[in-house]
TISE-549724 format. One record per residue: x, y, z of N, C-alpha, C in turn. Coordinates in pm, whole numbers, plus 50000, padded with zeros to 5 digits. Layout:
<sites>
- nx | ny | nz | cax | cay | caz | cx | cy | cz
- X | Y | Z | X | Y | Z | X | Y | Z;
...
</sites>
This chain:
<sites>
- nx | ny | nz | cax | cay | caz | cx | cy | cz
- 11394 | 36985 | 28861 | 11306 | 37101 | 28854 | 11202 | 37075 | 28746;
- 11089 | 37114 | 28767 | 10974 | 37090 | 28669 | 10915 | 37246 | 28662;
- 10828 | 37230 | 28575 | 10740 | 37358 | 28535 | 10563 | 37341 | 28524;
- 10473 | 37391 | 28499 | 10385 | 37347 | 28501 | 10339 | 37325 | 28352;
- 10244 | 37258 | 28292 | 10253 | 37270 | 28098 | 10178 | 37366 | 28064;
- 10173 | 37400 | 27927 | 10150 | 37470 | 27845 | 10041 | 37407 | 27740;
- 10014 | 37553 | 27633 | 09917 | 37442 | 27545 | 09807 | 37347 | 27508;
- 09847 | 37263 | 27461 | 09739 | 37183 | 27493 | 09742 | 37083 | 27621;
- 09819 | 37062 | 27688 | 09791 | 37007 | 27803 | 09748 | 37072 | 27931;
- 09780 | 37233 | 27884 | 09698 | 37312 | 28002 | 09548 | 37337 | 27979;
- 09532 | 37267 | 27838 | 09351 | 37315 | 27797 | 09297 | 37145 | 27846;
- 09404 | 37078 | 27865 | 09373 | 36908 | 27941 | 09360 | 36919 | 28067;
- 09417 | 36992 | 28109 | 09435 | 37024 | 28245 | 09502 | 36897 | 28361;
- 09635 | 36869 | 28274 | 09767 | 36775 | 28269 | 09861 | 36873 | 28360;
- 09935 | 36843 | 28458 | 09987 | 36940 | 28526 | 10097 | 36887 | 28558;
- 10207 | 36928 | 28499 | 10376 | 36849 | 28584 | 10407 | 36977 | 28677;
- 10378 | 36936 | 28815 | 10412 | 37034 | 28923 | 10540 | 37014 | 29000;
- 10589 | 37094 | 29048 | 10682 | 37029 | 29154 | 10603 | 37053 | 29278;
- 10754 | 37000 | 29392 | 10648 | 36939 | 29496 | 10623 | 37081 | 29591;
- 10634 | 37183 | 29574 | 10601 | 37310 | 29651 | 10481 | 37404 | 29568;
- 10431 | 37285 | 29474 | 10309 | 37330 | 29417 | 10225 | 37227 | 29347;
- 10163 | 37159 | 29442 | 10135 | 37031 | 29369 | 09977 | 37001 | 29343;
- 09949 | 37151 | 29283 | 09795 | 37170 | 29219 | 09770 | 37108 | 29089;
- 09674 | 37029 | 29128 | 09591 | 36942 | 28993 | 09495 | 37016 | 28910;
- 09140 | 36427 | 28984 | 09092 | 36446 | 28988 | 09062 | 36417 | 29088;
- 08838 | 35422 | 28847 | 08926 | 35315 | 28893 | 08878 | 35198 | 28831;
- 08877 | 35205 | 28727 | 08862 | 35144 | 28626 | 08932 | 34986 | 28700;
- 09001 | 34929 | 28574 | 09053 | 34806 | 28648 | 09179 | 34819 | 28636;
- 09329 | 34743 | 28737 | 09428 | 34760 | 28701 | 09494 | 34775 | 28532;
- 09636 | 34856 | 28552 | 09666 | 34866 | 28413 | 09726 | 34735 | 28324;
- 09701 | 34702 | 28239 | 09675 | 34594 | 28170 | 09806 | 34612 | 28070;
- 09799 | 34524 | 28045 | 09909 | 34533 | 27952 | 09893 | 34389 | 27856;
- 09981 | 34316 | 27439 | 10017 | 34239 | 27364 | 10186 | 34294 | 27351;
- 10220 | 34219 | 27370 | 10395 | 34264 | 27379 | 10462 | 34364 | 27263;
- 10514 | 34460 | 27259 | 10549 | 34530 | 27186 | 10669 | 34485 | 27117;
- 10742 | 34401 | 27223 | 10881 | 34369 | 27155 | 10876 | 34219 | 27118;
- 10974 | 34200 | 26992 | 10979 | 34121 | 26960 | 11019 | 33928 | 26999;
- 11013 | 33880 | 26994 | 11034 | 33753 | 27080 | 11200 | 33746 | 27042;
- 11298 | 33684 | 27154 | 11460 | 33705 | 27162 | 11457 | 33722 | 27307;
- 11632 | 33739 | 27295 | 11661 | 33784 | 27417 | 11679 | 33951 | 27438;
- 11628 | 33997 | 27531 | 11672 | 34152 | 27515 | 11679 | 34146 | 27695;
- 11811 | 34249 | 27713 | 11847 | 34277 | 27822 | 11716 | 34409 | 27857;
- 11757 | 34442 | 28003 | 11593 | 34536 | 28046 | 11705 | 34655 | 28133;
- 11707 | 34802 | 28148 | 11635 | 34864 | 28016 | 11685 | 34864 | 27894;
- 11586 | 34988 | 27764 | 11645 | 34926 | 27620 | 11700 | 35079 | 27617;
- 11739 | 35176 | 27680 | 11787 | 35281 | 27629 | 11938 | 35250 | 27617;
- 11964 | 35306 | 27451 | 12047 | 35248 | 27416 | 12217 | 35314 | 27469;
- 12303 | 35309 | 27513 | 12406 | 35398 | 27508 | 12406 | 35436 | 27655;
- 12349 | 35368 | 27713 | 12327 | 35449 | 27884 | 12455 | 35393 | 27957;
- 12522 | 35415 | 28041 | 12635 | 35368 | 28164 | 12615 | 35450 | 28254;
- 12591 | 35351 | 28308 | 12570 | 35405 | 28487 | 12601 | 35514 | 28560;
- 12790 | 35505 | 28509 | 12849 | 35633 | 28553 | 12800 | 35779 | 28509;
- 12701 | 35762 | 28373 | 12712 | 35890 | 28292 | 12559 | 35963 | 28364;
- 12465 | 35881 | 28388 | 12334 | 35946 | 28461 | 12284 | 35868 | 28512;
- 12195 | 35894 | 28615 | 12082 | 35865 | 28728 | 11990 | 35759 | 28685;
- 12000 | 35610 | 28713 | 11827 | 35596 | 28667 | 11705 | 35627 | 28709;
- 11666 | 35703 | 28621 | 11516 | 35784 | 28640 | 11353 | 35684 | 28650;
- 11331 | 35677 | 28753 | 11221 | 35565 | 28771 | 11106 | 35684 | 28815;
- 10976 | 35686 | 28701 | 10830 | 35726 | 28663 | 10736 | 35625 | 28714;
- 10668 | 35657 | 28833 | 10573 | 35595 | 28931 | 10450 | 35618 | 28878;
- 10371 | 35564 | 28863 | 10236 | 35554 | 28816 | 10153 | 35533 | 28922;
- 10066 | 35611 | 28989 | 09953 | 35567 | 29098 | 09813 | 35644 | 29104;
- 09726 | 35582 | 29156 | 09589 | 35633 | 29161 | 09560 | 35625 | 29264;
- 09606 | 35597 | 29428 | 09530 | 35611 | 29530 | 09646 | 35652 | 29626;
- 09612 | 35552 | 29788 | 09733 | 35580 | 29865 | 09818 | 35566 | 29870;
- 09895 | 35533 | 29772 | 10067 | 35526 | 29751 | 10146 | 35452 | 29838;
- 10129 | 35351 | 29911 | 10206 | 35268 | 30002 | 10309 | 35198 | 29919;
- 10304 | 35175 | 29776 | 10376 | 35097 | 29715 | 10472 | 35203 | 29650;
- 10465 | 35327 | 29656 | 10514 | 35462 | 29601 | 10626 | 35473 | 29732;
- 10544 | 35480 | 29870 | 10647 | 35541 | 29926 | 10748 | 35434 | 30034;
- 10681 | 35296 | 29971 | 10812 | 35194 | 29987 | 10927 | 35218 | 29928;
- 10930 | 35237 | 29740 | 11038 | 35321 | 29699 | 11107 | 35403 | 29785;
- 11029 | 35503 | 29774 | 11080 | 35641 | 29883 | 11192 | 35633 | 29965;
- 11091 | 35510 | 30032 | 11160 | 35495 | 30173 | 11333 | 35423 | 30111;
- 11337 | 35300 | 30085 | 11433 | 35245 | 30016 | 11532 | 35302 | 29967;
- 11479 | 35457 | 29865 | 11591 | 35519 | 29809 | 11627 | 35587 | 29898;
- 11571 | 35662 | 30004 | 11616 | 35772 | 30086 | 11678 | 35672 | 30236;
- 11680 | 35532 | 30214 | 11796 | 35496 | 30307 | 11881 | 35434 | 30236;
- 11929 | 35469 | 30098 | 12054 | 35398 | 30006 | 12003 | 35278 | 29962;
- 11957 | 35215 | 30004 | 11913 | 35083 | 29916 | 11848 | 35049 | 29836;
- 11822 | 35156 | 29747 | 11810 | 35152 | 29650 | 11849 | 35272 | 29526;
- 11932 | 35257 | 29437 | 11994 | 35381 | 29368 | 11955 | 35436 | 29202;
- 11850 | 35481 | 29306 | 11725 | 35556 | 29136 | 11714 | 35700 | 29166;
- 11683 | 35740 | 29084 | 11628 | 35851 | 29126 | 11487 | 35853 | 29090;
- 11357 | 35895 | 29165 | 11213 | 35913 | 29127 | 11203 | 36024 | 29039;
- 11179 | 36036 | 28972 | 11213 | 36100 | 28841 | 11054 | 36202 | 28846;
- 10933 | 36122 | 28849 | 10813 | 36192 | 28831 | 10681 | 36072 | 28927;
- 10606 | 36178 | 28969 | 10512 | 36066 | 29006 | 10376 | 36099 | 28921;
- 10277 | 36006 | 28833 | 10175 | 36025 | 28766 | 10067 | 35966 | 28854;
- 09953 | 36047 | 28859 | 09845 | 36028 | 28930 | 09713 | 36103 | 28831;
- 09634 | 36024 | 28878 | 09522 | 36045 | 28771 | 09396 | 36077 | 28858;
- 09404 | 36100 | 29009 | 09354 | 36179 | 29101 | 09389 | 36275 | 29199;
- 09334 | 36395 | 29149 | 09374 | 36517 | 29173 | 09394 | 36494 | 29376;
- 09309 | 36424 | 29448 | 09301 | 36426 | 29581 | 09379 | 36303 | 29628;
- 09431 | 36222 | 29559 | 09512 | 36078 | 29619 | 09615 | 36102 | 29714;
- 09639 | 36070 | 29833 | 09733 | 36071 | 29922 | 09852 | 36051 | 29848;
- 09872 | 35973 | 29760 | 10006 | 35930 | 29709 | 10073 | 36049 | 29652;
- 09945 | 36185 | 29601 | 10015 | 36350 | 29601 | 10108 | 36376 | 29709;
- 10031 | 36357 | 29785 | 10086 | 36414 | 29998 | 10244 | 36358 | 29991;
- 10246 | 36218 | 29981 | 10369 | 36146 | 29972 | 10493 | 36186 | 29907;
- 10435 | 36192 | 29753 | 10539 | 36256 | 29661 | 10613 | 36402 | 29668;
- 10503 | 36466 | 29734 | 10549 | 36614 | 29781 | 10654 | 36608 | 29869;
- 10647 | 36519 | 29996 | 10667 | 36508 | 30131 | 10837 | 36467 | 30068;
- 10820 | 36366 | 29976 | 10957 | 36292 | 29935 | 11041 | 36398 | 29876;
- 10978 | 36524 | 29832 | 11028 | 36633 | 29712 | 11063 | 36528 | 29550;
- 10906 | 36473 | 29529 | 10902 | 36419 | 29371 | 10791 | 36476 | 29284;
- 10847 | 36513 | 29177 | 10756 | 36599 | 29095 | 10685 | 36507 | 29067;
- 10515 | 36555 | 29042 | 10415 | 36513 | 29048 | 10378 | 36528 | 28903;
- 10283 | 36444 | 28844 | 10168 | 36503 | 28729 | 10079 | 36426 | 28744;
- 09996 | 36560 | 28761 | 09845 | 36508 | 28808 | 09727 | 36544 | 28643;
- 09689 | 36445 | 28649 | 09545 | 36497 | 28523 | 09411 | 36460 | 28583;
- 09298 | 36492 | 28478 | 09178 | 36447 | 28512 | 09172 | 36384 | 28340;
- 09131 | 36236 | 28360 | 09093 | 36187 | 28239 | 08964 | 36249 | 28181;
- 08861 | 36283 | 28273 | 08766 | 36298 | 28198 | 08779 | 36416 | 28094;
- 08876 | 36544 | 28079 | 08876 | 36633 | 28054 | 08950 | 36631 | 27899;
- 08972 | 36484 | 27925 | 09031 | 36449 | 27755 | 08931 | 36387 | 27683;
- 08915 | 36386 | 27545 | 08845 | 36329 | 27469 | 08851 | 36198 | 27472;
- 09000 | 36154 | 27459 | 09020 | 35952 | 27457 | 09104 | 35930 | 27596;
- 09167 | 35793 | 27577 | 09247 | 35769 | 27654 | 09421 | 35832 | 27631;
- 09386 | 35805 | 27519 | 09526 | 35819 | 27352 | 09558 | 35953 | 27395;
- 09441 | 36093 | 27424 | 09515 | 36209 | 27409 | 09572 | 36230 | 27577;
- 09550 | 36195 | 27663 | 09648 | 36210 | 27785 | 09774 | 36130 | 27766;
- 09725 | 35984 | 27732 | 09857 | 35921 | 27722 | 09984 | 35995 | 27648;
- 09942 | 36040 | 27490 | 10038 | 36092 | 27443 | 10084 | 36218 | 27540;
- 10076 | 36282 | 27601 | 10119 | 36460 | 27636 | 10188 | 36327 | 27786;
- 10157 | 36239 | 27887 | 10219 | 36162 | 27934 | 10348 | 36133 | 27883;
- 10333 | 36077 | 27797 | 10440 | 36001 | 27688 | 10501 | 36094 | 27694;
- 10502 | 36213 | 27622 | 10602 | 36322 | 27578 | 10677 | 36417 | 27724;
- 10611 | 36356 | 27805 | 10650 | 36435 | 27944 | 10748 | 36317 | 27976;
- 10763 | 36184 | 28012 | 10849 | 36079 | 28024 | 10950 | 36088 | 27939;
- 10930 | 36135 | 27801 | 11040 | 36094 | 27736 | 11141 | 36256 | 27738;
- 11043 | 36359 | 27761 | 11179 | 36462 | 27798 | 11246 | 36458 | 27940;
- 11176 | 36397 | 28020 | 11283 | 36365 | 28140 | 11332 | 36209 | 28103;
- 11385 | 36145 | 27988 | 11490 | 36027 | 27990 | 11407 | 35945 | 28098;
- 11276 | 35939 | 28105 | 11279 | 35817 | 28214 | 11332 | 35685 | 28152;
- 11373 | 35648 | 28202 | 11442 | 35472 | 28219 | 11321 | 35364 | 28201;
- 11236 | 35414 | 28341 | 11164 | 35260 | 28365 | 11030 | 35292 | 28443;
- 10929 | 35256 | 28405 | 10765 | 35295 | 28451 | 10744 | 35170 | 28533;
- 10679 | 35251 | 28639 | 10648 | 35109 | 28736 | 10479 | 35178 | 28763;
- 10409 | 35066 | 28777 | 10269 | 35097 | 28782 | 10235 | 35061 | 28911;
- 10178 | 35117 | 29057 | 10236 | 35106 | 29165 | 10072 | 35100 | 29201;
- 09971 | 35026 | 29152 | 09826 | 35073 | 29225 | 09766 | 35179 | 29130;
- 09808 | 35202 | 28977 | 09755 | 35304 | 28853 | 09598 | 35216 | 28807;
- 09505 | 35237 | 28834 | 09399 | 35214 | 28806 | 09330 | 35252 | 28697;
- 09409 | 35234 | 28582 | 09399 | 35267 | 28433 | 09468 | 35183 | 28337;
- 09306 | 35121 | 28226 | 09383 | 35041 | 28141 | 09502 | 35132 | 28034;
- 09606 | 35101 | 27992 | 09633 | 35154 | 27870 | 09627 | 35162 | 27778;
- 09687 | 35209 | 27643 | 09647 | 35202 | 27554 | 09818 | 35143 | 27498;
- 09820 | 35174 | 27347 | 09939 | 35090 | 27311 | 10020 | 35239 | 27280;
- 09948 | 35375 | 27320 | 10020 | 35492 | 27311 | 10211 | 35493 | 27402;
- 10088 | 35466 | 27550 | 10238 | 35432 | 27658 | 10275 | 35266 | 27639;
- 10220 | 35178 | 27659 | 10262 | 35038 | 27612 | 10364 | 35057 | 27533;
- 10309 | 35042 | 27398 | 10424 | 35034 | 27286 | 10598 | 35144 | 27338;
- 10526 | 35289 | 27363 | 10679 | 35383 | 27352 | 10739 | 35298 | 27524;
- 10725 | 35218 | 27573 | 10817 | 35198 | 27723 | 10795 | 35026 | 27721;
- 10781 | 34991 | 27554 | 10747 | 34828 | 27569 | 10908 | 34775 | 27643;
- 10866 | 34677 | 27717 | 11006 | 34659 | 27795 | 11084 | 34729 | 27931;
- 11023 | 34869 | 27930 | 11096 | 34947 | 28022 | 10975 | 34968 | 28113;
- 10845 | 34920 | 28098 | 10731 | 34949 | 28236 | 10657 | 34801 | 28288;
- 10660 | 34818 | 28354 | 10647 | 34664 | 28500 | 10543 | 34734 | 28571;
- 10429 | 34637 | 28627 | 10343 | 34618 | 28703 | 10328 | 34532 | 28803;
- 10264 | 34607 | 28947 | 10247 | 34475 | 29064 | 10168 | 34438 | 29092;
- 10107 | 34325 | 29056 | 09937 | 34245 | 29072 | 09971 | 34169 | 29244;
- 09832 | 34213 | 29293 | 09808 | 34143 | 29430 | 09768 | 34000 | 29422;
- 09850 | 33895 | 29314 | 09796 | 33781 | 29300 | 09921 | 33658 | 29269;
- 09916 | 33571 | 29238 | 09994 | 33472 | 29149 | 09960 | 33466 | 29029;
- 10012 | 33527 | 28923 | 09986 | 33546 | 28801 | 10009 | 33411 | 28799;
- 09916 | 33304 | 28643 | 09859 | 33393 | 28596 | 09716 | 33350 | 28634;
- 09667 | 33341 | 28776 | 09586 | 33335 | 28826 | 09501 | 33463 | 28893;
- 09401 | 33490 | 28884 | 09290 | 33571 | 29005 | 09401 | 33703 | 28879;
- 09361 | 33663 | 28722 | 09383 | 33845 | 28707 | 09277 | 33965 | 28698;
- 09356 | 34065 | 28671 | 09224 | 34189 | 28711 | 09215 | 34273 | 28836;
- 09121 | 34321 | 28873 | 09106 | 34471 | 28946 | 09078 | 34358 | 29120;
- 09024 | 34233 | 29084 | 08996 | 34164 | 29233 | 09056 | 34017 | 29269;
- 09206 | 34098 | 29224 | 09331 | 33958 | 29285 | 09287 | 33871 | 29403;
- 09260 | 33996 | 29537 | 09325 | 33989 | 29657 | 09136 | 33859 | 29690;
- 09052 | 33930 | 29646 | 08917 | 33886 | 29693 | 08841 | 33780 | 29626;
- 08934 | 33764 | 29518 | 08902 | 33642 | 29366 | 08973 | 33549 | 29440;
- 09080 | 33510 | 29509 | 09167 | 33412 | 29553 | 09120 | 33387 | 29739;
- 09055 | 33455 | 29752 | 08988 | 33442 | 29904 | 08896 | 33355 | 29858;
- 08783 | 33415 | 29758 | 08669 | 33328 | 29754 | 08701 | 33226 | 29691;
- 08774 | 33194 | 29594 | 08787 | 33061 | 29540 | 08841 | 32934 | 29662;
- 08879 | 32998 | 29763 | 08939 | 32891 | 29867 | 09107 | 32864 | 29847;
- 09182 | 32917 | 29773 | 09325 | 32869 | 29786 | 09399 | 32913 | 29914;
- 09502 | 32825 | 29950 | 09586 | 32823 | 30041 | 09666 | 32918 | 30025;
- 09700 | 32917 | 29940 | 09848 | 33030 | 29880 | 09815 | 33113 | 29800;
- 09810 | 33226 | 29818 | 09842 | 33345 | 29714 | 09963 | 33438 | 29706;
- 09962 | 33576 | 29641 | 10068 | 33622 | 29637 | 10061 | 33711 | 29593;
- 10188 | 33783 | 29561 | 10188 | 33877 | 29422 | 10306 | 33875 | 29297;
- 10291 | 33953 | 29226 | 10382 | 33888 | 29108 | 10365 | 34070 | 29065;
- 10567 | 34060 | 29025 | 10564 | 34180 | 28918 | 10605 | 34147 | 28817;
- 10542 | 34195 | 28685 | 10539 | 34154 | 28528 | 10562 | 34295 | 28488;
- 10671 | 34269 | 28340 | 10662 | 34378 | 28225 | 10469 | 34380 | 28159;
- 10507 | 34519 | 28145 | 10323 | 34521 | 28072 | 10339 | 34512 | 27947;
- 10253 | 34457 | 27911 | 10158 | 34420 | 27762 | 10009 | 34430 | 27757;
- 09999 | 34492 | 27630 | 09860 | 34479 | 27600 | 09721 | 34393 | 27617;
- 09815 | 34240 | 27656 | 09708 | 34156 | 27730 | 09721 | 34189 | 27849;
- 09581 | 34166 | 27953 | 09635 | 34189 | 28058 | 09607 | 34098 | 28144;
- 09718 | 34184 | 28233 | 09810 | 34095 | 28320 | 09874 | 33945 | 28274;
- 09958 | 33993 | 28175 | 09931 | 33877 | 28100 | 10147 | 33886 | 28029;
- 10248 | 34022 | 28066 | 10382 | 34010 | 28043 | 10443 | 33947 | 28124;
- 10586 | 33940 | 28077 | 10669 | 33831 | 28165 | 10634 | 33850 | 28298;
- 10691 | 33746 | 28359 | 10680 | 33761 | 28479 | 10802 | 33737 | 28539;
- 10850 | 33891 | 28603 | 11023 | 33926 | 28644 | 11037 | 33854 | 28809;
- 10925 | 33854 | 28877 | 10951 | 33791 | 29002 | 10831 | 33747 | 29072;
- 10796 | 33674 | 29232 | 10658 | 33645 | 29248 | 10735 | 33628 | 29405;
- 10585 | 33635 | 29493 | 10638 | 33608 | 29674 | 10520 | 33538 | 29700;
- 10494 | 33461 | 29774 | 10358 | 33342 | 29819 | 10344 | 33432 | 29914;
- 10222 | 33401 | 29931 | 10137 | 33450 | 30094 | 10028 | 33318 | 30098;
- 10090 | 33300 | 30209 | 09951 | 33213 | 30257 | 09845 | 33281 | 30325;
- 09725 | 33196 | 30311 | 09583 | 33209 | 30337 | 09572 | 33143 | 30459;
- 09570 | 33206 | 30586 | 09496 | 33188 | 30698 | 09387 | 33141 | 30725;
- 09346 | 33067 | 30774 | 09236 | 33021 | 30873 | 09153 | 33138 | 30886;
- 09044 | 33208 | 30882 | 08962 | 33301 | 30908 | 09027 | 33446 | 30854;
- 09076 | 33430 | 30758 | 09165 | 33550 | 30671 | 08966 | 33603 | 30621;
- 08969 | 33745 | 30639 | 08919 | 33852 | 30524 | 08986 | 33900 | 30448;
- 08924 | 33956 | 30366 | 09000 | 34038 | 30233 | 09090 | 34150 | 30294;
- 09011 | 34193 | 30405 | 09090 | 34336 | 30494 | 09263 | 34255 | 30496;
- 09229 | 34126 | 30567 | 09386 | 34068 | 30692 | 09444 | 34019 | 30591;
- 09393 | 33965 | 30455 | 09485 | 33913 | 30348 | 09553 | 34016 | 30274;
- 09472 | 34116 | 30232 | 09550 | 34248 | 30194 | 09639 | 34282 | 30268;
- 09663 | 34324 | 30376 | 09781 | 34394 | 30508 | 09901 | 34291 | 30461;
- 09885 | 34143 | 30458 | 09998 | 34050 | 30434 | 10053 | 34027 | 30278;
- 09932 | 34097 | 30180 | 09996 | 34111 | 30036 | 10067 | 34217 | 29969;
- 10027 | 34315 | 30058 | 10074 | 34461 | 30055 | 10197 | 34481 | 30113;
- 10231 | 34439 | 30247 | 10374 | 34391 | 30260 | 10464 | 34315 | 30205;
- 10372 | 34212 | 30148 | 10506 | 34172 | 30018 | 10521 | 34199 | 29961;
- 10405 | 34288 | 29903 | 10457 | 34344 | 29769 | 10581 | 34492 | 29779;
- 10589 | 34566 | 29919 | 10690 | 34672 | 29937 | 10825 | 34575 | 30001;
- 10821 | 34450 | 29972 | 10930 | 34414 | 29963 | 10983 | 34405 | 29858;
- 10885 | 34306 | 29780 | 10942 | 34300 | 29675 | 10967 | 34351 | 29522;
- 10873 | 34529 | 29539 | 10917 | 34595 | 29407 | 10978 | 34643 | 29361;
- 11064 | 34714 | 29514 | 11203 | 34813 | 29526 | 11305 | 34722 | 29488;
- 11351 | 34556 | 29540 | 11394 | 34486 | 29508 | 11389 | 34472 | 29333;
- 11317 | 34449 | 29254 | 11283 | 34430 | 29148 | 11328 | 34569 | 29054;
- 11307 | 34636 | 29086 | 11372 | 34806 | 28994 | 11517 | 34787 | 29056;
- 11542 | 34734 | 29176 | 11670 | 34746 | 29185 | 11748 | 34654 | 29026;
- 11684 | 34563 | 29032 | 11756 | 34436 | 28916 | 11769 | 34480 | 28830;
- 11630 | 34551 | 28783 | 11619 | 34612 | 28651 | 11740 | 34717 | 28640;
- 11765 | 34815 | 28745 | 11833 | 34901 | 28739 | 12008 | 34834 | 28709;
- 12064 | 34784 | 28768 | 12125 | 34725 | 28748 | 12158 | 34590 | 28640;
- 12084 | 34612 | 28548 | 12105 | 34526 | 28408 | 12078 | 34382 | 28459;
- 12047 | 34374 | 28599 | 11996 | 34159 | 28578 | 11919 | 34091 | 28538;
- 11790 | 34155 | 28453 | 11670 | 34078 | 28412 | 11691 | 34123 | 28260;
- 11645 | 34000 | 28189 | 11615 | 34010 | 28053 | 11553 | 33911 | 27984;
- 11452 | 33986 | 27915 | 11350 | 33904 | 27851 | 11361 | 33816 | 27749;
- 11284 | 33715 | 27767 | 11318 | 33591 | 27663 | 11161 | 33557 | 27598;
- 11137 | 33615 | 27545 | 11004 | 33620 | 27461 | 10901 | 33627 | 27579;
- 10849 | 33525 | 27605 | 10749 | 33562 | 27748 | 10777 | 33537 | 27918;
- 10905 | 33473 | 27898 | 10959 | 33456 | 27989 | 11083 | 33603 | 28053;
- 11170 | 33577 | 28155 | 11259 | 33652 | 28204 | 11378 | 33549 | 28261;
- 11488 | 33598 | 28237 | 11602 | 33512 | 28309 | 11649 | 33671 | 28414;
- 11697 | 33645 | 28515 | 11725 | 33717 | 28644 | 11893 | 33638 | 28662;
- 11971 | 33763 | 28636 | 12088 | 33744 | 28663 | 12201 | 33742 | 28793;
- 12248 | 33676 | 28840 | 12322 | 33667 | 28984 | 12409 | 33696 | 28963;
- 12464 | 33792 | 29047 | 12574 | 33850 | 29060 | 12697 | 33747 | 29047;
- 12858 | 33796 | 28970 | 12916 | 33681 | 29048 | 12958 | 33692 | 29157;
- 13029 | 33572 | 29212 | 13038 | 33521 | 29345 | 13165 | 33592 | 29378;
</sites>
């Protein structure tokens, strides 16, 4: 259950709705310098958590049509995957990926950046909305906003991004159309923890796509976009389940035993 805010985020006009009221407005993808220290650290860092005792709460980040939102969706609402969507953040009041989240029954928060002075003052009233629902783990799903080190730093470790590319190649807002024109055979996508450089944190997993013979940006997208709703639900699954952990800029991915 959510409420709508108060305060100063209602003079922001920051809105945590639920989904039977989901009244609310592309910079370059969200970017991410590492907050945590170089070691090994298991992923997530909330400390004291067991499985048995609560839900992991997974905070979706999106700015447009949500295909990578309601791959989740789909995933959790046929068991295969065991999160709960905790909140969805959108930073346009009209984005389909609203329609979606409603449709799924996931509370929404919608803002308009322009209505804040910086980047810093949405992020923080963000921030403070994530951290009273215990989210776990931020996934940036198509969020078309750099950050700042407001959300960076408080979820260093616990928020992952999905670039339409082979990191650490073709980074930035034109993965899919930077790797067309350069002529490569193979592209892909890759999901990374965020850092302040961008596109530039570990990198937790990656899927090739090859480049067709008379591929446009349209027919290469359709085949990167499907890998990528394979492979992000997959990826929060790991996380969710304690198998990835960071090794300064790297990740080791743990296998079950046999």
């Amino acid at each position: 259950m959510t409420k709508e805010q108060s305060g100063s985020l209602a003079g922001g006009d920051g809105l945590a709705v639920s989904p039977d009221n989901p009244t609310a407005g592309h910079d370059d993808p969200t970017h991410g310098r590492d907050g945590r220290e170089a070691g090994n650290h298991p992923v997530p860092a909330r400390e004291g958590r067991h499985a048995s005792e609560a839900p992991f709460r997974v905070a979706v980040f999106a700015s447009g049509s949500g295909s990578n939102f309601q791959a989740i969706v789909d995933r959790v609402q046929a068991g295969e995957l065991d999160v709960k969507l905790e909140l969805l953040v959108c930073d346009r009041p009209g984005a389909r990926v609203i329609e979606r989240a409603t449709a799924a029954g996931v509370d929404t928060y919608v803002f308009r950046p322009k209505h804040y002075p910086d980047r810093e003052s949405y992020e923080r009233e963000i921030a403070d909305e994530l951290k009273r629902r215990n989210v776990d783990l931020v996934v940036l799903a198509g969020f078309m906003r750099i950050l700042t080190p407001v959300l960076v730093d408080a979820f260093a470790g616990r928020m992952i991004n999905i670039h339409p590319a082979l990191l650490p190649s073709f980074k930035g807002a034109r993965g899919i159309a930077d790797a067309l024109a350069y002529g490569v055979k193979v592209t892909g996508v890759t999901v990374h923890y965020v850092t302040l450089d961008m596109d530039a944190g570990p990198i937790i997993a990656q899927q090739a796509v090859p480049v067709l013979e008379g591929d446009t940006e349209h027919s290469l997208a359709d085949r990167i976009h499907a890998a990528e709703h394979r492979l992000l639900p997959q990826v929060i699954g790991w996380i969710k389940d304690g198998r990835v952990t960071i090794e300064g800029n790297r990740t080791r991915i743990h296998h079950p035993e046999a």
